[in-house]
C-alpha positions in Angstrom: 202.3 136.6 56.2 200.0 138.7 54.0 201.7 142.3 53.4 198.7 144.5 53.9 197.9 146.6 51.0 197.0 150.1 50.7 193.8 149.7 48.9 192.7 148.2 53.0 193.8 151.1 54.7 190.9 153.5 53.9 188.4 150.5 54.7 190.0 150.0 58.0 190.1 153.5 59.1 186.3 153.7 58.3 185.7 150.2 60.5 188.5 150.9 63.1 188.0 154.6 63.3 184.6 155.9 62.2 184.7 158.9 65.1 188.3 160.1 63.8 187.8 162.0 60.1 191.3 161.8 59.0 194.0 159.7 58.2 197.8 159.2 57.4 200.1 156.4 55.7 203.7 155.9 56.8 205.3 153.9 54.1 208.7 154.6 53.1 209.5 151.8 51.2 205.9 150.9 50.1 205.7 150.7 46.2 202.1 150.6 45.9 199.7 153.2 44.3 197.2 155.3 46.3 194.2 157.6 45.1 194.6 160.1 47.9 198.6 160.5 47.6 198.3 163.1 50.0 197.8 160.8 53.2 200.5 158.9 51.8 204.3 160.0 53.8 207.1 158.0 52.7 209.7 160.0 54.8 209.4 161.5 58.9 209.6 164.7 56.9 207.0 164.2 55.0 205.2 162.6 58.3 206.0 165.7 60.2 204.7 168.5 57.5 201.5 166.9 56.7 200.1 166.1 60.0 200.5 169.9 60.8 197.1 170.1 59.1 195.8 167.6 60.9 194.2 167.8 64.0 193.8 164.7 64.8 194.2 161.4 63.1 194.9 157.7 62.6 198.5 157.0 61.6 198.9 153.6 59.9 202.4 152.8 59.9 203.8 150.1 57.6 207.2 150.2 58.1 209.5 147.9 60.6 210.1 151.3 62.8 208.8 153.1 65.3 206.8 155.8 64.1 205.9 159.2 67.0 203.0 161.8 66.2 202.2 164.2 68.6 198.7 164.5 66.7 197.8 161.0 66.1 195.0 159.6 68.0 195.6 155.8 67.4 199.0 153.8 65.3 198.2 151.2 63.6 201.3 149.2 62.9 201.4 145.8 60.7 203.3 143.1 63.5 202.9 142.5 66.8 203.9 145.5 69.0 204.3 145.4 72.8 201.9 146.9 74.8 199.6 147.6 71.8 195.7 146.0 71.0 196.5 143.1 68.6 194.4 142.3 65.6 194.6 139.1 63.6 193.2 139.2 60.0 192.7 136.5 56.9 192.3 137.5 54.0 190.1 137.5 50.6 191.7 135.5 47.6 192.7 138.5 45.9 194.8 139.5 49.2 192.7 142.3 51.0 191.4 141.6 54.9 188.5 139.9 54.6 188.2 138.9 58.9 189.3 140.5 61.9 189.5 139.2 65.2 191.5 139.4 68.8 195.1 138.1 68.2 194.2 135.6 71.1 191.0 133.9 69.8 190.9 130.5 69.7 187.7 130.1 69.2 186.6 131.6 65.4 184.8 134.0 66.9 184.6 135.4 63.2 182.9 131.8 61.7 180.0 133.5 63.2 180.2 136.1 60.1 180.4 133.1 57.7 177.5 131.4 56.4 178.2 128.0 54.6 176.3 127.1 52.3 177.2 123.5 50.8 179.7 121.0 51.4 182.6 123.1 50.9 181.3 126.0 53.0 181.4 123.5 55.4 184.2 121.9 55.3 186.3 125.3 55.7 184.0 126.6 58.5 185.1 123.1 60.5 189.0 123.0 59.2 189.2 126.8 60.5 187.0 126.3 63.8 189.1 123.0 64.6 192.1 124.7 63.7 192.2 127.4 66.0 190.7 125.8 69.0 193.7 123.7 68.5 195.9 126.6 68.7 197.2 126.7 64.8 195.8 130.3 64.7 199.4 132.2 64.4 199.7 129.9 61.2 196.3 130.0 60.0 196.1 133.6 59.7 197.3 136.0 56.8 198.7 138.5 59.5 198.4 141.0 62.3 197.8 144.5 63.3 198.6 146.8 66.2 196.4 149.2 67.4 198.0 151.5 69.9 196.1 154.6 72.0 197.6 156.9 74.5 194.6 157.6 75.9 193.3 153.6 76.7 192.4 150.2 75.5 190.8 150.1 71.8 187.6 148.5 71.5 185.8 148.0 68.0 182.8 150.2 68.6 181.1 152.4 71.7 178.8 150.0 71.1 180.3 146.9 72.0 181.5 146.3 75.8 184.9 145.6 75.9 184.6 142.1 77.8 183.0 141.2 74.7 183.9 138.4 72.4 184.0 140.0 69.0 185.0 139.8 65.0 184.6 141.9 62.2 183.8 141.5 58.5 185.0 143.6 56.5 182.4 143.9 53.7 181.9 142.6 50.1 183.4 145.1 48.2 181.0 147.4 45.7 178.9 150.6 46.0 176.7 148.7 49.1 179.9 147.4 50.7 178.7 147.2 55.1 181.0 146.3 57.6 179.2 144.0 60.1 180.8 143.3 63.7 179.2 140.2 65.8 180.0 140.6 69.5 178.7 138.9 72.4 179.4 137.7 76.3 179.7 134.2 75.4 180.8 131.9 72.8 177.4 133.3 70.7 177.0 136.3 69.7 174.2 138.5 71.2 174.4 141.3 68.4 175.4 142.0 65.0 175.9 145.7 64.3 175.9 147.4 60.3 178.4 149.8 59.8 177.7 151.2 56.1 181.1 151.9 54.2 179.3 154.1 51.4 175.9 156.6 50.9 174.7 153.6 49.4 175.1 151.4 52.1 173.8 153.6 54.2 170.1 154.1 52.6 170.5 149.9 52.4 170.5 150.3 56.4 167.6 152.8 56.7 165.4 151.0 54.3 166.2 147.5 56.4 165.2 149.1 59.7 161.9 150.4 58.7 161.4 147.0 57.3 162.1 145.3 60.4 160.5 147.6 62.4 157.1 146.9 60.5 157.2 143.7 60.7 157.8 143.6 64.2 154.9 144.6 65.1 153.0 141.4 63.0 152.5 137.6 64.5 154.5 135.0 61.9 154.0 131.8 62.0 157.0 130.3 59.7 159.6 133.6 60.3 162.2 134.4 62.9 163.0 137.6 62.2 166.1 140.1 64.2 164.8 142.8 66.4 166.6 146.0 64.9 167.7 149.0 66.4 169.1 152.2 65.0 172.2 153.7 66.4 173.2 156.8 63.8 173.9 155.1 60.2 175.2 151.8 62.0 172.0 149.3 62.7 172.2 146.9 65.9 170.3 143.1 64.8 169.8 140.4 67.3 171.1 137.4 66.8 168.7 134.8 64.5 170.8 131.8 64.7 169.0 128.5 66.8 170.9 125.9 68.6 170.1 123.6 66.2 169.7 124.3 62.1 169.6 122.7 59.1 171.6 123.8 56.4 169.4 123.5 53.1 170.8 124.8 49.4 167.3 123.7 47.7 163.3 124.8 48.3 161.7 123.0 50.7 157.9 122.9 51.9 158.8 125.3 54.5 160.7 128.1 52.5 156.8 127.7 50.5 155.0 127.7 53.8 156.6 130.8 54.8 156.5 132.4 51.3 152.7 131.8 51.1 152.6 133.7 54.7 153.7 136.6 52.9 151.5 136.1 49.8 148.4 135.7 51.7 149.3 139.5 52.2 149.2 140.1 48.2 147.4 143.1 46.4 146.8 143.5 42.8 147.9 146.5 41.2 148.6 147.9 37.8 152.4 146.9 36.8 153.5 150.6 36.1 152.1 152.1 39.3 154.1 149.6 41.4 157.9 150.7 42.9 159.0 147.4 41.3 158.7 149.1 37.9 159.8 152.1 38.3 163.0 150.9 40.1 163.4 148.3 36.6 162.9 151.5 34.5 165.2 153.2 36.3 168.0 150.7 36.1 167.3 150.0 32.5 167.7 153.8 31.7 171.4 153.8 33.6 172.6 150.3 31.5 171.5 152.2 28.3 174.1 154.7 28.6 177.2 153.0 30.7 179.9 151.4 28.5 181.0 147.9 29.1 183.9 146.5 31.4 187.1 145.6 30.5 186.7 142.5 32.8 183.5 141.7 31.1 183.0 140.0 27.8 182.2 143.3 25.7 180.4 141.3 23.0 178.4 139.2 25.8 177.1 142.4 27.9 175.9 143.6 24.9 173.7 140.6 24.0 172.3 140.9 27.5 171.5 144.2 27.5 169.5 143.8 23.9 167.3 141.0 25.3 166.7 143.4 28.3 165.4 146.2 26.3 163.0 143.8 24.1 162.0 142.2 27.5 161.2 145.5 28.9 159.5 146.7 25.6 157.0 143.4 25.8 156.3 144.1 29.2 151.7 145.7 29.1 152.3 148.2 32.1 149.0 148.4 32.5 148.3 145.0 33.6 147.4 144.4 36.7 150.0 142.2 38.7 149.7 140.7 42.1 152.5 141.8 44.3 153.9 141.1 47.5 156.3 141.9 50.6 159.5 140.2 49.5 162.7 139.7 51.2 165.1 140.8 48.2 167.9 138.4 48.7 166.0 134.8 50.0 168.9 132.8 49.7 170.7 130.2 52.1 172.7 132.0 52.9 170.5 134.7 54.9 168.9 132.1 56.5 169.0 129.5 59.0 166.1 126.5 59.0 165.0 124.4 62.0 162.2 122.2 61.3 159.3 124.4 61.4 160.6 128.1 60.8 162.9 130.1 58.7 165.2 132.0 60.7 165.7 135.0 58.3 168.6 138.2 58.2 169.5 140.7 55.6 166.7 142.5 55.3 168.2 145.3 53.7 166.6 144.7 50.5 162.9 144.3 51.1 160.4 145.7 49.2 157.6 144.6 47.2 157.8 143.1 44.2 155.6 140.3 41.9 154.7 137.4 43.8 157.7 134.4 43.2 160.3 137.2 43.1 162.1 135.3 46.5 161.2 131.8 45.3 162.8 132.5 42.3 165.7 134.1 43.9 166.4 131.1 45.4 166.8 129.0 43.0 168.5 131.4 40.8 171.1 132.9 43.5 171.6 128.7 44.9 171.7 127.5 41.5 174.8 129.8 39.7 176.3 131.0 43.2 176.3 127.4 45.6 175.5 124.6 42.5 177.2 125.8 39.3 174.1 124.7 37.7 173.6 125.1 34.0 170.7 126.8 32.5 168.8 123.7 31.6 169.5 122.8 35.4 168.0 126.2 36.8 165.1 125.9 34.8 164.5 122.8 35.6 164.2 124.0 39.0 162.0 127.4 38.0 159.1 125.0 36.3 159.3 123.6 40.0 158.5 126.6 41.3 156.0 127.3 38.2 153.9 124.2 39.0 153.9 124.1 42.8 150.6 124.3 44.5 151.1 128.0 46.2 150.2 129.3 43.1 146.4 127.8 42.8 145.1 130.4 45.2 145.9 133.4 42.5 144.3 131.9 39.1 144.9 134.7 37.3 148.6 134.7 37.8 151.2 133.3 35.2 153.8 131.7 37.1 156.3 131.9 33.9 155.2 135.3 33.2 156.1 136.1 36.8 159.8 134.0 36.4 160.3 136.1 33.1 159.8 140.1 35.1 161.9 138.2 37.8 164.5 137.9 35.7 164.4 141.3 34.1 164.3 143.1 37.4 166.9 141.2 38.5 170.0 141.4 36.0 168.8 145.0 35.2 169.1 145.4 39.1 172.3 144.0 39.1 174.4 144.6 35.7 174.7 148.4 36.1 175.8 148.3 39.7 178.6 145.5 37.8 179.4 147.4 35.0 180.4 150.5 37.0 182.1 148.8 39.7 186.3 148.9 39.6 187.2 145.4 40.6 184.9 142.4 39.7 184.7 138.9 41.9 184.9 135.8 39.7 181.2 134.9 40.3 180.4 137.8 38.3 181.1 136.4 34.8 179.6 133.3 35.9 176.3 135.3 36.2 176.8 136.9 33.4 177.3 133.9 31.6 174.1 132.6 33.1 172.1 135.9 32.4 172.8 135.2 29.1 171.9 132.0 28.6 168.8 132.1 30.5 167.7 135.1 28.3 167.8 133.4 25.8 164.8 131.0 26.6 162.9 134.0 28.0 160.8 136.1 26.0 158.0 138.2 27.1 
C-alpha cells in the first residue's frame, strides 16, 4: 500500500473540502517535510492547542490511532475505518494520488477520466477495467482513505447526487492544475465538473465557459461540443463521449474537415494587433528574465531561449496574418472521433490564433507526447500539413511561415510556465529536447 504523502494532503482538502477553509495534519511519527508546519501536529497536545484557533476544520489523521476533535468537521484517516465513507486511490509514478473512487467500485468508474491514446493507453485502460470488474480492486489499488462526518454521509460535491456513480482526478500538477470529477446515474457519466486548484486555473475555467457559451449558439457541422454551465469557479460539461469512437493518434480528413469549419470563419489582421502576439510578447518578456531549472539542462534552455528571441526579432508585426478560432490543445486526447464528427472537450484554452495553429498542435503534441517521434519524423508530418489542400483557399498564406509562429507561440507559451514550476514530469525534457531540435531548422 502506497503511504500517502504530505505534499497530497493540501490537494485533497481543496477537492474533498472546498466549503471548509482550514485544515490540520495529525502525524506523529510522519518524517516528511511540510510548507505550512503550522497545520502539521505530531502530538494530541499539539492537536489540542492548535485547533483552538480553528473554528472549524478538516483533520487528516495519518497515524494507526483514533484521533477526537471537538472542532473538526470531517477525519480523514489513511485505512479502512468502520462506519466511515471509504475512498480508494492509485497513484501517479512519482507516488502522489492521481484517482479517487468509492472503495466498492468494480467498475473503473475513474477510466472515464483517462483518455488512451495509443496502444499502451489502451492496453492499461482494459488490464485496469477487466481487473476490477473481476474483483482484483483491493490489490490493484495504491490505498485507501476514510472520510468520516458527524453530521451525515460525505458526498464529493453539492453538486453531485449521492446515488451517483462517481471518480475524481486529481489534476496534472502545475500553476493550471483542475480537479475534474465525472459522475453519473449509470455506468456513463452524465457530467464532468472543473474544480480549479489555483487563480490560474480558475481564469482557465472562465475563459472555457465563455468559449463554449459562444459557440453554443452556432450550427457545426463536423463538432460535438459539451454544453457548459457555471457553478461559482467550478464549471459543470456534459458528457461528449459516443457509444462508439475511434481512437486516432494521426490527422485524418476529418480533423481537416472540421478545422476548415473554423477557418472559413478566418479574418486578416495585422500580426501585432492580434491577442496572439501580444500574449507571445508577453511570454517572451517573462523567459528573458527567469533563471533556468535545476532539472533542466542549463546549457540546453539557454540555446532555446536564443533561437526564440532571433525568431521573435524576424517576426514584420505589421503584416497582415489570417487568423482563426482555435481550440488551444487539439490533441487525441481531448477528443473522441466517430466517423463523421469530432467529439471535442477542453476548451479551456481557445482563443484565436494564426490559421494551422491546432493542425499543427496535433502533430506536434501526438508526435513527442503519444509517438516519440524524432524531429525529422515531426516534420515530416508538418510539410503534411504545409501541402494539404485546406490551405488553397488563402493564397496569400505561408503554410511554413505559419508552422514557424506556431512554434514560437508555443514553447514561449510553455517554457516559462516549466521553468518556474517546482517538480517537472519526464515528458518535459523530452519536449525540451524536441524544442531544440526543431528550432534549429526553423528560422524566420
Amino acid at each position: 500500500m502506497s503511504k500517502l504523502q504530505l505534499a497530497d494532503i493540501s490537494l485533497l482538502h481543496k477537492i474533498l473540502f472546498p466549503e471548509v477553509e482550514e485544515w490540520l495534519i495529525y502525524a506523529p511519527n510522519y518524517d516528511g517535510a511540510l510548507d505550512d508546519q503550522k497545520r502539521l501536529c505530531r502530538s494530541q497536545e499539539e492537536l489540542q492547542v492548535r485547533e483552538l484557533v480553528c473554528d472549524r476544520y478538516v483533520l487528516f489523521n495519518l497515524s494507526d490511532v483514533q484521533v477526537y476533535s471537538s472542532n473538526a468537521v470531517a477525519v480523514v484517516s489513511t485505512g479502512q475505518k468502520r462506519g466511515a465513507y471509504q475512498l480508494a486511490y492509485l497513484c501517479n509514478a512519482d507516488g502522489t494520488v492521481r484517482w479517487l473512487y468509492p472503495n466498492n467500485d468494480r467498475s473503473a468508474y475513474f477510466l472515464h477520466l483517462y483518455s488512451a491514446s495509443g496502444w499502451r493507453g489502451t492496453l492499461l485502460k482494459q488490464g485496469l477495467k477487466w481487473g476490477h470488474g473481476l474483483g482484483l480492486g483491493p490489490w490493484l489499488r495504491h490505498g485507501s482513505l476514510s472520510i468520516s462526518i458527524p453530521s451525515g454521509k460525505w458526498t464529493p460535491s453539492h453538486l453531485v447526487p449521492p446515488t451517483y456513480s462517481f471518480a475524481i482526478f486529481t489534476g496534472t500538477k502545475g500553476g493550471n492544475r483542475k480537479a475534474v470529477i465525472a459522475a453519473g446515474k449509470g455506468k456513463r457519466p452524465d457530467f464532468f465538473l472543473k474544480v480549479p486548484l489555483t487563480c490560474a486555473a480558475q481564469k482557465l475555467v472562465r475563459n472555457e465557459t465563455v468559449c463554449l457559451l459562444e459557440l453554443e449558439s452556432l450550427s457545426h457541422q463536423y463538432w460535438v461540443l459539451p454544453r457548459a454551465r457555471s457553478i461559482g469557479d467550478s464549471l459543470q460539461l456534459t458528457n461528449v463521449q459516443p457509444e462508439y469512437l475511434h481512437s486516432k493518434t494521426d490527422l485524418s480528413p476529418l480533423h481537416y474537415d472540421a478545422i476548415n469549419e473554423f477557418w472559413s470563419n478566418s479574418e486578416k489582421q495585422p500580426l501585432a494587433s492580434t491577442i496572439s502576439y501580444q500574449s507571445l510578447e508577453g511570454s517572451l518578456n517573462t523567459l528573458d528574465v527567469l533563471a533556468g531549472h535545476p532539472d533542466l539542462d542549463a546549457g540546453r534552455v539557454a540555446a532555446v531561449k536564443k533561437v526564440l528571441l532571433e525568431e521573435w526579432q524576424g517576426l514584420s508585426p505589421y503584416a497582415e496574418w489570417r487568423v482563426s478560432l482555435a481550440h488551444g490543445d487539439f490533441t487525441p486526447w481531448n477528443m473522441y472521433t466517430t466517423d463523421s464528427r469530432l467529439h471535442v472537450f477542453d476548451w479551456e484554452l481557445a482563443r484565436y490564433e494564426p490559421l494551422g495553429y491546432d493542425l499543427f498542435h496535433f502533430v506536434l503534441q501526438s508526435g513527442c507526447l503519444i509517438h516519440r517521434s524524432s524531429a525529422s519524423q515531426i516534420l515530416d508530418r508538418v510539410e503534411e500539413v504545409c501541402s494539404h489542400p485546406i490551405w488553397q483557399a488563402f493564397p496569400s498564406c505561408d503554410p511554413h511561415q505559419y508552422w514557424r509562429y506556431y512554434l514560437l507561440r508555443h514553447i514561449a507559451y510553455y517554457l516559462p510556465r516549466y521553468l518556474q514550476q517546482a517538480e517537472l514530469h519526464e515528458q518535459v525534457r523530452w519536449q525540451l529536447n524536441l524544442w531544440h531540435d526543431l528550432l534549429a531548422t526553423a528560422k524566420v
